[in-house]
N, C-alpha and C positions, 0 to 999 in steps of 0.2 A: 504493500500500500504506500510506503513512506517513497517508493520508486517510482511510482505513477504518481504522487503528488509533485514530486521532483521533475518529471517529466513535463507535467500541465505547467506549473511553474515556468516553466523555458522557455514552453509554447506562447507562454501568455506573455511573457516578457519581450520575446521576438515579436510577435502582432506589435505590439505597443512599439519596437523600434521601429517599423517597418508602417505598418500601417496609419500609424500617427505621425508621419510625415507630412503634413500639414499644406505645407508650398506646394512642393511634389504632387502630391495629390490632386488640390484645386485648385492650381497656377499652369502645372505643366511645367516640363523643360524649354522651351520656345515660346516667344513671345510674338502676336500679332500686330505684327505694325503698317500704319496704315501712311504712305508715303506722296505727298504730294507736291505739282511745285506750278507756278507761273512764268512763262508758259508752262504748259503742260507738255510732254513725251520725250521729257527726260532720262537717260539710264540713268539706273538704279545700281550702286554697286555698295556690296555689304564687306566691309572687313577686307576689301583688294581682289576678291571676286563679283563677276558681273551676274546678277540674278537672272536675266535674261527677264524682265522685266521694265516696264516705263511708267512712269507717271502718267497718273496718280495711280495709284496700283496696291494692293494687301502684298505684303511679303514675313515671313517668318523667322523669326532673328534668336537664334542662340540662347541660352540667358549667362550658359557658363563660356567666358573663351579663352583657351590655354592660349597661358604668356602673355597675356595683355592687359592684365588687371581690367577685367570687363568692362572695357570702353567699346562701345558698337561706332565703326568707322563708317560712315556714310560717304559717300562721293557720287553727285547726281551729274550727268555729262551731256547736251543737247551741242547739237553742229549747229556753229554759229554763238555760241554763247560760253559765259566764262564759266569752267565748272564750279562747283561749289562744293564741298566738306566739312562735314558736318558731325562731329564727336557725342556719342550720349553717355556718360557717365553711370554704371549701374549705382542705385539705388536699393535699400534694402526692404525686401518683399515684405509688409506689416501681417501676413498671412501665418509667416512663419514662426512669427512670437507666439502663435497659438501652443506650441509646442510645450513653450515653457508652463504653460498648468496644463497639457494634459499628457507629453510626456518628452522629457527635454531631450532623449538620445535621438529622436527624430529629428534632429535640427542636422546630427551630423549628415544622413541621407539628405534634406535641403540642399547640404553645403556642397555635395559629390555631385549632385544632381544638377547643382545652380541655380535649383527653382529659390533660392534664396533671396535672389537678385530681382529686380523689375528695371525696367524701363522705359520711355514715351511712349506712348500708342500710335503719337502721332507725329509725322516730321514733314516740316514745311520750309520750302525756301522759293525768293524769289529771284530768276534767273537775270544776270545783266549782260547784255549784247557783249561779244567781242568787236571793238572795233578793227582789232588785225586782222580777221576773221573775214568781215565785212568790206577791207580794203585790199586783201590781198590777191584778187579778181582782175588788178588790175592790169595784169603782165597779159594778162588774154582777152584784153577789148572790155570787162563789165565794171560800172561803177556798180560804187556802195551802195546808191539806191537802187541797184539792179539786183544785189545779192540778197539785199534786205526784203524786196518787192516780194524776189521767190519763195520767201518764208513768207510774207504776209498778202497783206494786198494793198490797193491806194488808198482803202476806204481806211487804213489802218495808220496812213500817218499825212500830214500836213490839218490835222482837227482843227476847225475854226475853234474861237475860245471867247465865248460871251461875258463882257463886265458882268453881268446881273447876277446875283445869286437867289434864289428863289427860297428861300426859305421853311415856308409851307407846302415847298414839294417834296416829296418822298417816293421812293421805288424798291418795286423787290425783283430783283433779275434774278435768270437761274437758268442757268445751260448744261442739259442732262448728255452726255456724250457715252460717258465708257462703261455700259450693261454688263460688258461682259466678265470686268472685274468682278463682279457683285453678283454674279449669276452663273455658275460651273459649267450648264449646260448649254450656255449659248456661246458662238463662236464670234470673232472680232469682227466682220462684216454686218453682225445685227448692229455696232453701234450707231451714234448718230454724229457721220464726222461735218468737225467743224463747229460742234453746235459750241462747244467751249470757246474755240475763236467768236462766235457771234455775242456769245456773252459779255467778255472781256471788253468784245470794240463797244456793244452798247454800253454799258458802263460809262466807258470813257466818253461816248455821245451825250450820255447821261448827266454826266460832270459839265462839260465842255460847252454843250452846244444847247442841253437845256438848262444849264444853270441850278443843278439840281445839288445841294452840298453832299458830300463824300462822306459825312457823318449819318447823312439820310438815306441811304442806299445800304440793303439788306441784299449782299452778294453772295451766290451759291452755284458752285459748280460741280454736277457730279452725287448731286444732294439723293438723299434718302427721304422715306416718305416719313420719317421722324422732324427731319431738316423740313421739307416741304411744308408740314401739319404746323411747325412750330413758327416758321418764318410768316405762315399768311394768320394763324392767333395774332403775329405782333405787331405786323402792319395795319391790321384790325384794329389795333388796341392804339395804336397813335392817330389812326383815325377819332378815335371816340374819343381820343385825349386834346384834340384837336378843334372839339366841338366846331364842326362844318366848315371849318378853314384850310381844311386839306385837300394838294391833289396829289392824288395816287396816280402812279405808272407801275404797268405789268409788264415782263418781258419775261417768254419761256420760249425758247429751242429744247429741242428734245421728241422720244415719241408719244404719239399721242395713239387712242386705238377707241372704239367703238365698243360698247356693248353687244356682242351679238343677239340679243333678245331685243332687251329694251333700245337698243342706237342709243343709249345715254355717251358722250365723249369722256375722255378720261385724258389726264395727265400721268405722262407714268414715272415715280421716283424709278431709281437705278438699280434699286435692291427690291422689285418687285416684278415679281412673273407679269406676262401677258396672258396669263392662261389663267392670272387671277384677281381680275379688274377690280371686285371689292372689296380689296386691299392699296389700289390705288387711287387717284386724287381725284374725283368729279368733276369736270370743270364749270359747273353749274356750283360748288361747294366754291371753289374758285372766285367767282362772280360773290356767292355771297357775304364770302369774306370782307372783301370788296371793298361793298355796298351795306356792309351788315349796318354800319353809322354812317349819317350824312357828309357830307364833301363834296367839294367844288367842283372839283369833276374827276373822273374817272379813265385814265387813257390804257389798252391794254394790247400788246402786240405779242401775235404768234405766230414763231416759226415752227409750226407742226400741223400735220394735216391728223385726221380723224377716221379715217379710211381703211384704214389695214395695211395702208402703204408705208415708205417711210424712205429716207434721201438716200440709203441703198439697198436694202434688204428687212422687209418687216417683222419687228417683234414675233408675231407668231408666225412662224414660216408658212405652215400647213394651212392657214388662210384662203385660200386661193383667188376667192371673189371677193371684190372689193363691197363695203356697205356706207349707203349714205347715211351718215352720222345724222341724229335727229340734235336742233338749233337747242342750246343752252340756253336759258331765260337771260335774257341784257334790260337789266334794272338801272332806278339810280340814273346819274349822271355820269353816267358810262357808255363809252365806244370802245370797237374791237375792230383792227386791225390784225385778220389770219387771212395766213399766207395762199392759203387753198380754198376751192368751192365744192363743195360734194367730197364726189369720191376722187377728188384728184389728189398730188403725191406732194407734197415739199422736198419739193428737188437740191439736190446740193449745186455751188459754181464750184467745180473744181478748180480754174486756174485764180480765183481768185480767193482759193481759201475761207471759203463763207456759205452759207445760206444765199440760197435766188433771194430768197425777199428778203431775210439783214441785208446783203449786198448790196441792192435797190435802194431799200431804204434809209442807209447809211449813207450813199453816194449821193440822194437826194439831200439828205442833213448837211453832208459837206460843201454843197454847192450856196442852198440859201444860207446856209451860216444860222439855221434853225425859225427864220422871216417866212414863216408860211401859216397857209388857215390849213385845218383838217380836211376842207374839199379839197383844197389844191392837191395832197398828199397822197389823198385818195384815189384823184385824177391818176396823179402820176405812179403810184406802185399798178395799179390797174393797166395803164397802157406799158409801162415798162416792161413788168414783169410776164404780164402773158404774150407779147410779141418778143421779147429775147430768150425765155424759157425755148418756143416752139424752134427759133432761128438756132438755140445752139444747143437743145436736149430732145428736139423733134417729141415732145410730149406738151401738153397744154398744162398750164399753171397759171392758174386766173384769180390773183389775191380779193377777199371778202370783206365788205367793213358790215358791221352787225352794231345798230345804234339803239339806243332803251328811248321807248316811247316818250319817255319825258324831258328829252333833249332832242328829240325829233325836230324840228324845226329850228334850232339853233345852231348845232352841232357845225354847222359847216361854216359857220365864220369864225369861229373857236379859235386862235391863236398859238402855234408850239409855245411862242415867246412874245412877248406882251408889254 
């Protein structure tokens, strides 16, 4: 008996080394981190290996690393741009003090394991041009703005720049691009390219050209429907803090997809199936956000179509027939500007690195320097965009403005800038 108690004894003792490893346990050995940069399609390289990997991207990081006293080595590398390195110092895991009351020889497995250690989640840098990079073109005929153009577009530099700042205005951009980080099952052709460049330039149209402050702009790229749910709560909430002196601007690139039953449209975050619409964003939820409290007016622009289409390859593949999306209710002091009518597609421009209608509509920003009424605008994305669409995608893309009955009659002398 005194053998077998001697025995249990051991057994119990080992569980309590081993299984009361605290970190180990509920941390893991590896750390999820979530890498991203401005621009975005960056390499990623971890510790002087390349991940094979680009921004913005999940990647997997060590927690223990021989010989380095666990510092994670980041080096993000884009042609064209200065690389950037980036050191994360571990941190000690608060997980693993659990050990010490329920059984302290578990910290030595933490410490073998590394699960001892934490780290960021998250790592951000923003990328600065190489000028060597950009001038060194020149031994074979191309200027700076020729190497520069290739990365971007026109619409992307010489930005008019308006004294006025507007105060009272606010926006929530959001350019949904890389699914297929966030979704295992999908391949890189579902994403939606470009739509992060359409973000970024309106932004800066945002700032620049409607005088919108950089403090009032709620920017998101690549957002989740956590980010998406919580960003339109808060532009909400500065509406109603606002009492009726605000104006709101909406900007989303990204896919967008139909209900197959109801045709209700939908916005889709990044980290949401197509195959499981109500779990993403309504765009009728969208609208009421909005509009939920009064305001001066409402401006809202889309680059996404509703269709089952999409600017290369649609969310749900197996689709096959396109459906015309049933009209979102436009309340309020609101107008929409999207990109597409029915079941047509939002097409990408590829040489100029953007969205058909950001494109359009940017170029038109650039030109009046933001001095236009909402008909003019509407005019002109309208005849632009479905006569160059057909000339250089041989597909029709006919932009839609969608106005609330109670600006019906005013809307079209409405002012960008005033």
């Amino acid at each position: 008996m005194k053998i077998k108690h001697s025995i249990l004894i051991i057994l119990f003792l080992g569980s309590l080394f081993f299984i009361n490893s605290c970190a180990t346990i509920f941390s893991g050995t590896q750390e999820r981190v979530r890498v991203k940069s401005e621009p975005p399609g960056a390499k990623v390289y971890l510790n002087g290996q390349y991940t094979a990997r680009k921004t913005p991207c999940y990647i997997r990081v060590p927690r223990r690393i021989k010989g380095d006293k666990n510092i994670q080595k980041y080096v993000l590398k884009k042609e064209g741009y200065k690389e950037v390195r980036i050191n994360d110092a571990a941190s000690m895991n608060g997980t693993t003090l659990l050990n010490l009351l329920i059984a302290p020889p578990g910290i030595i497995v933490d410490w073998a394991t590394g699960s001892i250690f934490k780290y960021n989640k998250r790592v951000y840098a923003v990328l600065e041009e190489d000028e060597t990079y950009l001038t060194k073109s020149r031994s074979d005929g191309h200027s700076k703005e020729t190497v520069r153009a290739s990365q971007t577009s026109d619409v992307d530099h010489n930005i008019p720049e308006i004294k006025m700042k507007y105060k009272n205005r606010f926006a929530l951009i959001i350019g949904n691009e890389d699914y297929s980080s966030y979704q295992e099952d999908l391949r890189e052709e579902i994403n939606v390219k470009f739509a992060r460049n359409d973000a970024i330039a309106f932004k800066r149209y945002a700032e620049k050209v409607m005088g919108i402050p950089e403090k009032n702009i709620i920017f998101l790229t690549d957002a989740t429907l956590g980010q998406m749910s919580q960003a339109l709560s808060k532009i909400s909430l500065i509406s109603k803090n606002m009492n009726g002196r605000a104006e709101l601007f909406f900007y989303y690139a990204g896919h967008g997809l139909p209900h197959e039953e109801t045709k209700e449209p939908y916005l889709i975050p990044v980290d949401v199936s197509g195959k499981n619409l109500e779990a993403a964003v309504k765009l009728e939820t969208v609208y009421s956000k909005l509009t939920q409290y009064p305001s001066k007016r409402v401006s809202v622009f889309l680059d996404a179509c509703f269709s089952g289409g999409a600017r290369e390859q649609g969310l749900v593949a197996a689709r096959g027939v396109k459906i015309k999306p049933r009209s979102a209710g436009v309340k309020g002091n609101m107008i929409v500007f999207s990109a597409t009518s029915e079941k047509q597609t939002a097409l990408p421009y590829r040489e100029k690195n953007h969205g058909f209608f950001t494109y359009f509509l940017l170029k038109k920003l650039q030109t009046c320097k933001g001095d236009i009424t909402y008909k003019e605008l509407a005019d002109y994305m309208k005849k632009k965009v479905s006569i160059e669409s057909v000339l250089l995608n041989d597909k029709e893309q006919i932009p839609h403005v969608n106005v609330s009955p109670t600006v019906y009659h005013s809307w079209e002398s409405w002012k960008l800038n005033y």
